[in-house]
C-alpha positions as a Python dict, from the first residue, in 0.01 Angstrom:
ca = {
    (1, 'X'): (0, 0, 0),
    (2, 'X'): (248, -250, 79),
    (3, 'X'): (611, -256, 326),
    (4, 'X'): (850, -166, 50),
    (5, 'X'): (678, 175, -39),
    (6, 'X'): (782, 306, 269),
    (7, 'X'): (975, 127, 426),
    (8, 'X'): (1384, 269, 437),
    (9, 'X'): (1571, 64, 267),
    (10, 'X'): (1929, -92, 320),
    (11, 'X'): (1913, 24, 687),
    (12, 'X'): (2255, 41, 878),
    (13, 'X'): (2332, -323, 1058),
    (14, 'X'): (2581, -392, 1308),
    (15, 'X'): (2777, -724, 1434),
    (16, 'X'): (2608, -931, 1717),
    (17, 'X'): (2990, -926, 1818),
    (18, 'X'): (3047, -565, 1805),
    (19, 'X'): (3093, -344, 2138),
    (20, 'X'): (2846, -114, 2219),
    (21, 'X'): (3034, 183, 2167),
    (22, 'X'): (3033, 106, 1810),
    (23, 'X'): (2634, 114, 1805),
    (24, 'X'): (2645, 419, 1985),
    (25, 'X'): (2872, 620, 1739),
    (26, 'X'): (2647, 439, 1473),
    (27, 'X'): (2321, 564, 1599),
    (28, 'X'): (2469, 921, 1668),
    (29, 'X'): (2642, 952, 1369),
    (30, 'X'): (2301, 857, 1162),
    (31, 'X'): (2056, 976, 1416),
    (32, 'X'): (1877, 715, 1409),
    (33, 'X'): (1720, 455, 1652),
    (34, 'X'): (1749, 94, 1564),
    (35, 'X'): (2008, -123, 1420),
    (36, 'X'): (1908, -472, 1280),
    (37, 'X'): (2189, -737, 1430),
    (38, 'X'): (2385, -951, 1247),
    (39, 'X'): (2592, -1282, 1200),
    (40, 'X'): (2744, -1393, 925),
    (41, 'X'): (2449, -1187, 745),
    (42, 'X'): (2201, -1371, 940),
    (43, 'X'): (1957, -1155, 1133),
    (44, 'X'): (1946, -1250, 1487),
    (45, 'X'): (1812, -958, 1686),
    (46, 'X'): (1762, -585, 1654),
    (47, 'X'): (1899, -279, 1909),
    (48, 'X'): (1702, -16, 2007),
    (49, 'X'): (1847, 322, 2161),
    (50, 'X'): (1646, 208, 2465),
    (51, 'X'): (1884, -96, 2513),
    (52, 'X'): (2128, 76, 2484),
    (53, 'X'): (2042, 357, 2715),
    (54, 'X'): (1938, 90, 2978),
    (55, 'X'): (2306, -42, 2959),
    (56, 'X'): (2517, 279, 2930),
    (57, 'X'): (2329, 602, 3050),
    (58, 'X'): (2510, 720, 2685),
    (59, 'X'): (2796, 778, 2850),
    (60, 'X'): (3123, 792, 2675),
    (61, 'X'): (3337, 488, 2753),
    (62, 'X'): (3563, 702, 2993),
    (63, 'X'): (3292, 828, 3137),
    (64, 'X'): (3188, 425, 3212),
    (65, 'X'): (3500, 333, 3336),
    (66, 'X'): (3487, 553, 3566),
    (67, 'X'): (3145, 478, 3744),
    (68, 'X'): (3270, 102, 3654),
    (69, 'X'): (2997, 54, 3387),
    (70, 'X'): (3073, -298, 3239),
    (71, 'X'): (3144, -295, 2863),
    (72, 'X'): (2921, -514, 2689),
    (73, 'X'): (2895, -628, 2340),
    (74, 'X'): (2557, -557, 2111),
    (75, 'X'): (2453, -921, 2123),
    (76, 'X'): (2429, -905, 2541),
    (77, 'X'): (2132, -686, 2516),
    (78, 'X'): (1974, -691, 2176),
    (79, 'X'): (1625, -799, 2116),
    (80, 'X'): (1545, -1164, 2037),
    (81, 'X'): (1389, -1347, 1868),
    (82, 'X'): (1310, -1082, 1565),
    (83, 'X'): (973, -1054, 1400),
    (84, 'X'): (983, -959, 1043),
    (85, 'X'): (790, -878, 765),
    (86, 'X'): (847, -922, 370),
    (87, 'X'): (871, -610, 138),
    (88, 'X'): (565, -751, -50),
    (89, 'X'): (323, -772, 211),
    (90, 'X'): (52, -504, 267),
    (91, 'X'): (175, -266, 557),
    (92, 'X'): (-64, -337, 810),
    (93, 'X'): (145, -642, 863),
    (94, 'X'): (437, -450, 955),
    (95, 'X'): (192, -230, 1162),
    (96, 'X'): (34, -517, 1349),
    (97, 'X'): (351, -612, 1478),
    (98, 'X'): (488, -235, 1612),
    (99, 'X'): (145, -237, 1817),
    (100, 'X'): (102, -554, 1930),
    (101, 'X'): (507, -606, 2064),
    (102, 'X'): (518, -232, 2121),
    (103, 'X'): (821, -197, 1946),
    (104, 'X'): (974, 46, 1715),
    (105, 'X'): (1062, -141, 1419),
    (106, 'X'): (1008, -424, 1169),
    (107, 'X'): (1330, -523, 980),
    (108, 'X'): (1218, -638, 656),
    (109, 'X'): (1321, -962, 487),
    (110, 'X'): (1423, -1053, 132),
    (111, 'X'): (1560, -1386, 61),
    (112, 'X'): (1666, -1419, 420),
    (113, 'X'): (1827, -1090, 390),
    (114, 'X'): (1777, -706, 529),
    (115, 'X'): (1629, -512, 267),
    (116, 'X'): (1474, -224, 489),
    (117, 'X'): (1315, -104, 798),
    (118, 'X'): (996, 30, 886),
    (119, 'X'): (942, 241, 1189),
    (120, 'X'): (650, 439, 1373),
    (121, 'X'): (836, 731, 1199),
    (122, 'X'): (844, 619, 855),
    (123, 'X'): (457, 550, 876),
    (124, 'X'): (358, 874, 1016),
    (125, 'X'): (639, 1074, 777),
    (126, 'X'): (452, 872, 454),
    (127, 'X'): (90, 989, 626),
    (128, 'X'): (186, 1376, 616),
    (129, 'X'): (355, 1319, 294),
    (130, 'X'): (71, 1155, 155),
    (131, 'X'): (-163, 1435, 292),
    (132, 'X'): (72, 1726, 121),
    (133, 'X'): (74, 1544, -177),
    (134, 'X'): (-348, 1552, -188),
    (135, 'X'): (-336, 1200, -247),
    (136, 'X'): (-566, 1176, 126),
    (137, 'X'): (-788, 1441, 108),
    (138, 'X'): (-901, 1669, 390),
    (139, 'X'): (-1199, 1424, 509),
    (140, 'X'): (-980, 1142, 548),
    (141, 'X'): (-750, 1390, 764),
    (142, 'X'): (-878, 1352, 1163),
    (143, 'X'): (-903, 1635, 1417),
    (144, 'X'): (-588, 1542, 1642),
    (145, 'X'): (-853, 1526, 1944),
    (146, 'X'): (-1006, 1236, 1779),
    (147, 'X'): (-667, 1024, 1845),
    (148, 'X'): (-514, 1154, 2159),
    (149, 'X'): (-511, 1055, 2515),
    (150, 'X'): (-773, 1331, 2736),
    (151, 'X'): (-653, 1411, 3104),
    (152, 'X'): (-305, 1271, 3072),
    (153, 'X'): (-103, 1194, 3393),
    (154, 'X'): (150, 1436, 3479),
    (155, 'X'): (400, 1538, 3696),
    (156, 'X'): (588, 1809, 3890),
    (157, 'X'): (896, 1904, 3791),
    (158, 'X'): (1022, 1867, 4146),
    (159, 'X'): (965, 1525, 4143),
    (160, 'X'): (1214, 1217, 4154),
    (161, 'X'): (1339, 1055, 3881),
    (162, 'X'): (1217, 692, 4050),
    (163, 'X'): (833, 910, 4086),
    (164, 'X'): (846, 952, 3740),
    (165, 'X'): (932, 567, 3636),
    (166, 'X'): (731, 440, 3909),
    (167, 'X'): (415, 647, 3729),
    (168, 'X'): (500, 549, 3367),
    (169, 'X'): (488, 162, 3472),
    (170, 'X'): (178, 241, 3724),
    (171, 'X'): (-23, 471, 3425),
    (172, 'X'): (169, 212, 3108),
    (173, 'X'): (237, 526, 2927),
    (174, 'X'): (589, 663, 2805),
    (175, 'X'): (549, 1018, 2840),
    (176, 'X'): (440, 1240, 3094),
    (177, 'X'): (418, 1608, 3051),
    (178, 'X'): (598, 1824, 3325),
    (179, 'X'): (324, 2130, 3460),
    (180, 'X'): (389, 2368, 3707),
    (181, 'X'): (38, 2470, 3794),
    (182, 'X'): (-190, 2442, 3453),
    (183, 'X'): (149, 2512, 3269),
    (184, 'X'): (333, 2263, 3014),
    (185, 'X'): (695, 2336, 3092),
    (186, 'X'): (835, 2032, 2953),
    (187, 'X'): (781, 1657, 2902),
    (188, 'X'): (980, 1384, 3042),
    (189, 'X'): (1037, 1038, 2838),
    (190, 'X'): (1076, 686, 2917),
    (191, 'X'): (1413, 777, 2732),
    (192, 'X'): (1515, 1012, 2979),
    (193, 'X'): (1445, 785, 3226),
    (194, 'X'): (1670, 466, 3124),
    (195, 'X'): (1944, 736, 3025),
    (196, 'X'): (1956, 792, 3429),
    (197, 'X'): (1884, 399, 3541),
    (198, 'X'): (2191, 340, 3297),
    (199, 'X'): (2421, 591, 3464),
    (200, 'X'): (2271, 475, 3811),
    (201, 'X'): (2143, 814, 3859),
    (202, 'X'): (1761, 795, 3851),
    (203, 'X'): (1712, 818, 4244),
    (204, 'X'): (1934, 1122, 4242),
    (205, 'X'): (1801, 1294, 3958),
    (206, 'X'): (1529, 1520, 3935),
    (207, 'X'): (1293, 1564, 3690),
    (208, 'X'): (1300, 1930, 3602),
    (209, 'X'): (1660, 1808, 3521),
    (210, 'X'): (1601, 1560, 3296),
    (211, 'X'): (1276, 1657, 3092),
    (212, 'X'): (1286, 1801, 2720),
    (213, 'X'): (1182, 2172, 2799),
    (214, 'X'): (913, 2360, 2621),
    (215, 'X'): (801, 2052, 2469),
    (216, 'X'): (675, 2104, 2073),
    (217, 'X'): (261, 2079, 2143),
    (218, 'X'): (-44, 2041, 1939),
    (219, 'X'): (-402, 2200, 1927),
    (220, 'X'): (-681, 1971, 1953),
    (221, 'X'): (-810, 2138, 1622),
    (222, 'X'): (-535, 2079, 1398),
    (223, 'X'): (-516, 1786, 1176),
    (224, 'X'): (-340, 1486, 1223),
    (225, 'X'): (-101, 1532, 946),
    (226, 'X'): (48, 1854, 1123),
    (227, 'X'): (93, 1616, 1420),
    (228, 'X'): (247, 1345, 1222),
    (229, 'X'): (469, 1596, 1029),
    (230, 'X'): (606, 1753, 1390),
    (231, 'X'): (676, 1428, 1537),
    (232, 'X'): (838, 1214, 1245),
    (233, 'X'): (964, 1556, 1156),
    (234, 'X'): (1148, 1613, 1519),
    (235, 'X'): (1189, 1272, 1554),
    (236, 'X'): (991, 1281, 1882),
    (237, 'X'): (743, 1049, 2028),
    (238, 'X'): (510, 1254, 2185),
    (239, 'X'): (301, 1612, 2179),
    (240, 'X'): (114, 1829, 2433),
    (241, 'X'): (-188, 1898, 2320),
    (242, 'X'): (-335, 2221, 2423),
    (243, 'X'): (-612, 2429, 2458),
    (244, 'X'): (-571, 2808, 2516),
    (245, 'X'): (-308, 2733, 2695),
    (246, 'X'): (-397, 2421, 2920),
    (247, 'X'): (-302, 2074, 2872),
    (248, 'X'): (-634, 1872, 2728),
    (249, 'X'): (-439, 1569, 2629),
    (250, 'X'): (-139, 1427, 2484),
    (251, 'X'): (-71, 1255, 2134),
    (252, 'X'): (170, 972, 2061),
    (253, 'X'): (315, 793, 1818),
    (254, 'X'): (116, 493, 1881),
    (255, 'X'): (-165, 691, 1873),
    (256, 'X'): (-128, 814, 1573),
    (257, 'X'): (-16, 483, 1325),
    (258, 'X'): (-330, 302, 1301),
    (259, 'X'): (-500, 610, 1159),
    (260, 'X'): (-214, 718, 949),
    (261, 'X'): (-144, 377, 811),
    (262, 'X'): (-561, 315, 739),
    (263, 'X'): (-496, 626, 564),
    (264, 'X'): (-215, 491, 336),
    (265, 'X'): (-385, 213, 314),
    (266, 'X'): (-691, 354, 102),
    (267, 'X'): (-436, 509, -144),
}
């Protein structure tokens, strides 16, 4: 299987030039995550929401002026250079590059234009697709406890939001699930996190207040198709996984692409 049968195609761009406001709306409008940056139709860098949550908490552009936010434009904070891939080439390409540069997408390049995009979302979505379809069959289709992270750190809801990034950078994980006791109650992002560093907030802020409550989870049993399906599904990054109950590990979406993507790539 190569880029272009999964990859989406014609993605939205936006100007180098262009305020970030106009990303924002962009991204909210489309929910999506990443906008390939242009100039003069040139690709020059790409914008994640996590740029743009480092740089404006979300907030509305009142809401900046107020806490004296500077406005920026896209190109201040956009990632450079861009590594690409062409629609032709086979998909672990594109894969290679999402887990070796941990990021979240791969424009893809035609003639020195954008012809599509290929996420961690549009690999797992063509996995459970793929599965549905019959076209992998049950044995290639992994027990979810075969790909997930056993004995995950966690932490209290109680805690600060500082704790919280000071263990994600300590553990180099993205997610932490929020227990009270042997209880999930929630699960707090890296997201969450730069929302609050961007609104200056993330000393103040606690993280029962900023976690994603009763979290979607996972059983170690199921298969990771119903894993892939919730998360590209949900558009989420991360599940619980538990076990009558109690938290036994936690599945990502990095986890999850080399299988699923070994899996297309056997179709």
């Amino acid at each position: 299987m190569n880029v272009a049968a999964i990859m989406t195609q014609d993605p939205l761009t936006v100007a180098g030039k262009a305020r970030l406001d106009r990303a924002m709306d962009l991204m909210d409008e489309h929910d999506i995550r990443h906008l390939p940056v242009l100039d003069d139709a040139e690709l020059v860098g790409v914008l994640s929401d996590r740029d743009v949550l480092d740089a404006t908490g979300w907030l509305s552009p009142r809401q900046r002026e107020i806490v004296e936010a500077p406005s920026r434009s896209v190109e201040e904070i956009m990632q450079k250079p861009v590594a690409t891939v062409a629609p032709d080439e086979p998909l672990n390409a594109a894969l290679g590059l999402l887990i070796q540069r941990r990021i979240g997408c791969v424009p893809v390049l035609s003639a020195g234009t954008v012809a599509g995009m290929v996420t961690e979302i549009d690999i797992l979505r063509a996995y459970a697709d793929a599965c549905r379809k019959g076209d992998i069959g049950p044995d290639d289709d992994a027990r979810i406890e075969e790909h997930m992270t056993r004995e995950p750190a966690t932490i209290d809801g109680e805690a600060t939001g500082d704790e919280a990034a000071a263990l994600m950078q300590e553990k180099h994980v993205r997610h932490l699930p929020v227990t009270t006791g042997d209880k999930v109650v929630g699960i707090v992002s890296d997201r969450d996190v730069r929302r609050m560093r961007g609104r200056g907030q993330l000393d103040l802020a606690l993280v029962r207040e900023i976690m994603s409550a009763v979290p979607e989870t996972a059983a170690p049993e199921q298969r990771l198709s119903s894993a892939a399906l919730i998360l590209s599904a949900e558009r989420i990054s991360a599940l619980p996984v538990l076990s009558s109950g109690k938290l036994v590990g936690i599945t990502t979406t990095v986890d999850l692409m080399i299988p699923c993507a070994l899996g297309l790539q056997r179709i």
